[in-house]
PyMOL CGO cylinders between C-alpha atoms (Angstrom):
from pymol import cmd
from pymol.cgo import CYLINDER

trace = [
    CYLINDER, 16.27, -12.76, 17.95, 19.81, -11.93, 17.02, 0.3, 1, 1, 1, 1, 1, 1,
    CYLINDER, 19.81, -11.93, 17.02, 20.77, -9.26, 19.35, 0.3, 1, 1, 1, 1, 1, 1,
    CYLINDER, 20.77, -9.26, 19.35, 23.35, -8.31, 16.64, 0.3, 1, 1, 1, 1, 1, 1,
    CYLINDER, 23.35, -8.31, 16.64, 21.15, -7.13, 14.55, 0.3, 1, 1, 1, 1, 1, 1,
    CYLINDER, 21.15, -7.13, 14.55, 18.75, -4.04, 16.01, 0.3, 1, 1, 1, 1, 1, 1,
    CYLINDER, 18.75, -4.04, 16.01, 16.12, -2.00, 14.85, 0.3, 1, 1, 1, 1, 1, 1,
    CYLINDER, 16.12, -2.00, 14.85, 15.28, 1.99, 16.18, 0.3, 1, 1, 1, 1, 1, 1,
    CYLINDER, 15.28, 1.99, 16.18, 12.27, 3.10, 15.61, 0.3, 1, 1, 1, 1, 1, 1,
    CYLINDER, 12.27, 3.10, 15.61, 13.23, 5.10, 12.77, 0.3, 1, 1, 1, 1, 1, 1,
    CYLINDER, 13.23, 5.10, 12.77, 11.41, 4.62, 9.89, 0.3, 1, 1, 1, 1, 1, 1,
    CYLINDER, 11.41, 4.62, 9.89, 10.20, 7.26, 7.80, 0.3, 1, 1, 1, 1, 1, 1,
    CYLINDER, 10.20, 7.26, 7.80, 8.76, 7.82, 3.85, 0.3, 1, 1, 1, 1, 1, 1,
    CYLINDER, 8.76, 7.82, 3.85, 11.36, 8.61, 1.30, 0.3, 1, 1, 1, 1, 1, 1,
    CYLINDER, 11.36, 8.61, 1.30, 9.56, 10.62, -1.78, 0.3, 1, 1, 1, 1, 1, 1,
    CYLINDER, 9.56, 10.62, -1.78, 11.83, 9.56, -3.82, 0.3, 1, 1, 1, 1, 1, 1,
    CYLINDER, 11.83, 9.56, -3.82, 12.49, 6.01, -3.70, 0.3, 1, 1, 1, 1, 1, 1,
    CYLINDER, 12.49, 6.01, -3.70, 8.29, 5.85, -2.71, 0.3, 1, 1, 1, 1, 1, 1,
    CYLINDER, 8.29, 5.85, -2.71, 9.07, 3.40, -0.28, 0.3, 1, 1, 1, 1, 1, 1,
    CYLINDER, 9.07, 3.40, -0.28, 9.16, 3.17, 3.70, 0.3, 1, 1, 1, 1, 1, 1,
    CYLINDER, 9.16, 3.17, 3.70, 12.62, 3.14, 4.86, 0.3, 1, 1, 1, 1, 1, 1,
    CYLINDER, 12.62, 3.14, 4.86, 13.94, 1.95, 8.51, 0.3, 1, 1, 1, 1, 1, 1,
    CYLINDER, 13.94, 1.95, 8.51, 17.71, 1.39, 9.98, 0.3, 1, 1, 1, 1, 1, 1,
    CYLINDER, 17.71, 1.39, 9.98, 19.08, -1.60, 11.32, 0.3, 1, 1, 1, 1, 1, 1,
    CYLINDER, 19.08, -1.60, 11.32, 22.30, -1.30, 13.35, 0.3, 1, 1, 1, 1, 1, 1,
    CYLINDER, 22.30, -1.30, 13.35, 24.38, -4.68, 12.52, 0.3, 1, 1, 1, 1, 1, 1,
    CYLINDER, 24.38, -4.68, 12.52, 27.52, -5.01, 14.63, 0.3, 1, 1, 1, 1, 1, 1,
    CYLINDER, 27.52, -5.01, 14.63, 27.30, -1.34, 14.88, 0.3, 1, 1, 1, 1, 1, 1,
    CYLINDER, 27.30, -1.34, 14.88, 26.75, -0.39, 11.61, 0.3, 1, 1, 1, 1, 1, 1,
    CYLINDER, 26.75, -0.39, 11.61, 23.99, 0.85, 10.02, 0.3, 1, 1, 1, 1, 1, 1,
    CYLINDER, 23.99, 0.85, 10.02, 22.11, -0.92, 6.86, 0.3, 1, 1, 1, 1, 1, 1,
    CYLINDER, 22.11, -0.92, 6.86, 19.24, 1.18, 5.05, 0.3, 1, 1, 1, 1, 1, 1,
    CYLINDER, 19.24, 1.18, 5.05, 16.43, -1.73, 5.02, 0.3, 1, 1, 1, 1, 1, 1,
    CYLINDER, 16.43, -1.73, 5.02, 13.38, -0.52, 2.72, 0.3, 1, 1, 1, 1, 1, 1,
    CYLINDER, 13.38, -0.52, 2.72, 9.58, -1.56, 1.78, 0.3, 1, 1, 1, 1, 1, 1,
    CYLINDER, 9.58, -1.56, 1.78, 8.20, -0.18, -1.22, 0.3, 1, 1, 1, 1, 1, 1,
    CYLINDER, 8.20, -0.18, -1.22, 4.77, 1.56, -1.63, 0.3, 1, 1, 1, 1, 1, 1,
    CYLINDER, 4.77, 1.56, -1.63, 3.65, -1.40, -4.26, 0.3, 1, 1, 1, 1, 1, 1,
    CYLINDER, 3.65, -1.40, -4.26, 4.69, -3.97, -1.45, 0.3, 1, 1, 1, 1, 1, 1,
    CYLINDER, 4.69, -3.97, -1.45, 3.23, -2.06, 1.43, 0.3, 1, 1, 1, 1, 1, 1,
    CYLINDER, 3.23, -2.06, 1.43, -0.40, -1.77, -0.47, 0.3, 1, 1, 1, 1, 1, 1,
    CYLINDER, -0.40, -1.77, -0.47, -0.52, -4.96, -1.80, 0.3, 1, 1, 1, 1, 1, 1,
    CYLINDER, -0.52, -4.96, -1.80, 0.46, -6.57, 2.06, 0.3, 1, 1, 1, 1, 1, 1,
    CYLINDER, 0.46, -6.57, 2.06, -2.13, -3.85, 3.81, 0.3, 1, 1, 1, 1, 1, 1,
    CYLINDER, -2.13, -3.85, 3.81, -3.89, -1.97, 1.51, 0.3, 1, 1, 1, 1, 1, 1,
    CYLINDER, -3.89, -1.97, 1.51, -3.84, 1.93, 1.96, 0.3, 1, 1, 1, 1, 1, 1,
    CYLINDER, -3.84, 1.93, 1.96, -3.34, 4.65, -0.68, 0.3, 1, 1, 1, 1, 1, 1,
    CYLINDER, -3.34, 4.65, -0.68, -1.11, 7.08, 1.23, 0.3, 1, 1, 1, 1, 1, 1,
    CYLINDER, -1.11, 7.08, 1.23, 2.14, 7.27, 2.87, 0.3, 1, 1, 1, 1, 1, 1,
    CYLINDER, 2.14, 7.27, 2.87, 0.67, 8.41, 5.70, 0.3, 1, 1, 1, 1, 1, 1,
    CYLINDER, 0.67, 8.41, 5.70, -1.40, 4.92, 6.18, 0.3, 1, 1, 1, 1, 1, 1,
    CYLINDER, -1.40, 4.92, 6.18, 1.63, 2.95, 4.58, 0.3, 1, 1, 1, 1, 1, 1,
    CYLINDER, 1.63, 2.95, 4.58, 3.66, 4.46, 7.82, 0.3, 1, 1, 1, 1, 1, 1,
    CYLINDER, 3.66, 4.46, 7.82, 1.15, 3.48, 10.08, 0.3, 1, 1, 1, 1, 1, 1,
    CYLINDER, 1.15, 3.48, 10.08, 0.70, -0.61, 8.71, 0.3, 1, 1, 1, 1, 1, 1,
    CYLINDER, 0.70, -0.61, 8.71, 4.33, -0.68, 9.10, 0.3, 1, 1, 1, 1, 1, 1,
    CYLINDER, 4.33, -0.68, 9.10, 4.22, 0.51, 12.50, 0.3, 1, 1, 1, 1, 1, 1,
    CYLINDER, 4.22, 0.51, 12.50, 1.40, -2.01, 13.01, 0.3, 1, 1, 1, 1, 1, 1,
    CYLINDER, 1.40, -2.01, 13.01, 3.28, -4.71, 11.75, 0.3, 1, 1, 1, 1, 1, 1,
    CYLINDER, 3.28, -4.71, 11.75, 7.36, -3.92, 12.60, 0.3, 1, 1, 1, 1, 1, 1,
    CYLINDER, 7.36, -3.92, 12.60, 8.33, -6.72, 14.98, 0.3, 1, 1, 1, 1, 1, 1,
    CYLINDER, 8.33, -6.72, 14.98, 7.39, -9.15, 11.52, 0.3, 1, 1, 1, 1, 1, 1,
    CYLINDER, 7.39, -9.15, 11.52, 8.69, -7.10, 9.46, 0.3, 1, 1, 1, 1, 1, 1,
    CYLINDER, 8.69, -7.10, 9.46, 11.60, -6.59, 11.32, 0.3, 1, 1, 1, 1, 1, 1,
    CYLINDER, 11.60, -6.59, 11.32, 12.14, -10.46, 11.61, 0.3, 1, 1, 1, 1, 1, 1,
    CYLINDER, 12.14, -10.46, 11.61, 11.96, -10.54, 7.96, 0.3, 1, 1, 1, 1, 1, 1,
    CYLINDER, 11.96, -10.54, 7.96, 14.57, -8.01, 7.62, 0.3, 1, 1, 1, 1, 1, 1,
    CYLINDER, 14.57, -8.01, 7.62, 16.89, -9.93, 9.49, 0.3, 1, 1, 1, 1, 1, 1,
    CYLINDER, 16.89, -9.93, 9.49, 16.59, -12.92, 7.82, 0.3, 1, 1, 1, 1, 1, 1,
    CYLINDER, 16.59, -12.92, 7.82, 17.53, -10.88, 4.58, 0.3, 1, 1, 1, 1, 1, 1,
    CYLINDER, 17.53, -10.88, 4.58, 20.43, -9.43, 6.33, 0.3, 1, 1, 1, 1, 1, 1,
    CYLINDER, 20.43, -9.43, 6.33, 21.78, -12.47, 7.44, 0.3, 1, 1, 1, 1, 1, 1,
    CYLINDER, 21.78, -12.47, 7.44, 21.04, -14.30, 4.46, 0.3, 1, 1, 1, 1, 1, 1,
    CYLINDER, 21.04, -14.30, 4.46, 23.50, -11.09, 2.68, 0.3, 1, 1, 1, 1, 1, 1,
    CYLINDER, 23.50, -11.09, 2.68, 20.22, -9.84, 0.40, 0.3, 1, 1, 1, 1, 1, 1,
    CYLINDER, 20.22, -9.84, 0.40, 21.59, -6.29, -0.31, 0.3, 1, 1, 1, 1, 1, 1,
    CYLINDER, 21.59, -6.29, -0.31, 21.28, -4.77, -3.87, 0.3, 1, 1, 1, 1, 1, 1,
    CYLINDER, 21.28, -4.77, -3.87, 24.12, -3.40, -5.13, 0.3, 1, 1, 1, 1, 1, 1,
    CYLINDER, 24.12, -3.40, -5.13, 23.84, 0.00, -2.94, 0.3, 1, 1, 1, 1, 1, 1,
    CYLINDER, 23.84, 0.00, -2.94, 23.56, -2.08, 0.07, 0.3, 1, 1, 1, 1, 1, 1,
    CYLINDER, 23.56, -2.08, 0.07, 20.34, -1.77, 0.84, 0.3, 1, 1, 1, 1, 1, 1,
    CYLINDER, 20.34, -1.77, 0.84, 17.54, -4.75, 2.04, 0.3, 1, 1, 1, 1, 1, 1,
    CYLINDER, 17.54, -4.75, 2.04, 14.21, -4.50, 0.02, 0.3, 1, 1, 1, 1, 1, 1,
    CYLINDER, 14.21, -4.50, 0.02, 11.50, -6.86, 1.64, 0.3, 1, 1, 1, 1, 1, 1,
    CYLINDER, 11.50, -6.86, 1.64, 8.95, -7.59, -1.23, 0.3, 1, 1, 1, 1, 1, 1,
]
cmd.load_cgo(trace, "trace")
């Protein structure tokens, strides 16, 4: 694990963008990395955020690896943000 790259256990449901949404502090900076309610369901299933929350919790140290490979493979969209699909 790059010890650059870490992950507090932030995450929390944005309405708006419908999507689970977690910091990562790179070289002491902060990128927004995101999972979207369509990728979340179709990965574990559930209907709510509530249970889309909770699979991420379940599953964060993989999904946290995948997120840094997508940050150090420079994956941001144009707002700087990391989507995993």
């Amino acid at each position: 694990m790059n010890q650059a790259i870490l992950f507090p256990d932030r995450e929390e449901w944005d309405e708006g963008k419908q999507c689970v949404c977690f910091p990562a502090l790179v070289g002491g900076f902060q990128v927004n990395c995101a999972l979207s309610a369509a990728s979340l369901a179709q990965r574990f299933g559930g209907t709510t955020p509530e249970m889309w929350i909770e699979s991420f919790r379940q599953h964060r140290w993989d999904l946290e690896e995948e997120a840094e490979q997508a940050i150090s493979n420079q994956q941001e969209d144009d707002q700087g943000w990391i989507w995993l699909s």
